[in-house]
C-alpha positions in Angstrom: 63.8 96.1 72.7 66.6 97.4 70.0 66.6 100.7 72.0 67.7 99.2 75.3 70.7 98.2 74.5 71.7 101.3 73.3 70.8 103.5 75.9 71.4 101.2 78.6 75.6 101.5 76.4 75.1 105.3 76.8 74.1 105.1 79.9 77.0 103.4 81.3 79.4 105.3 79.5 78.0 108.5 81.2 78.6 106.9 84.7 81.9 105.9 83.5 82.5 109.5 82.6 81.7 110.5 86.8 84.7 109.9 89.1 83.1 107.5 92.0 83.2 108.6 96.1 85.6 107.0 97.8 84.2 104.3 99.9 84.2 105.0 103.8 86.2 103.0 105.8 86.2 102.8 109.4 89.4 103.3 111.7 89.4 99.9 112.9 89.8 98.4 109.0 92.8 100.9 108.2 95.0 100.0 111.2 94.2 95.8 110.6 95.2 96.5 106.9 98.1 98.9 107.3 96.0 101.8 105.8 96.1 103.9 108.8 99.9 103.9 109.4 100.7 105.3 105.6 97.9 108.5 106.5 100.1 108.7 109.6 103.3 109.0 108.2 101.9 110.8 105.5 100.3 113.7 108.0 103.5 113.3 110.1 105.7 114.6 106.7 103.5 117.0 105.6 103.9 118.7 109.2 107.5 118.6 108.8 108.2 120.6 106.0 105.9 123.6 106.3 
């Protein structure tokens, strides 16, 4: 039993070390939450200066 808790420590560190995947979200939840406006403006600058 001594063991588990040391690798279980180790363990967790390595999945702290991994960067996690964004989580999908669906059109419908960005525009409610305001989300989907900031990609917009953000695409709509982007186009603007190059």
């Amino acid at each position: 039993m001594a063991n588990r808790a040391i690798w279980s420590m180790r363990k967790r560190h390595e999945w702290l070390a991994t960067p996690l995947k964004p989580k999908r979200v669906k059109r419908s939840t960005r525009l409610r939450n305001g989300q989907q406006d900031a990609i917009d403006r953000k695409a709509t600058k982007s186009e603007a200066e190059g």
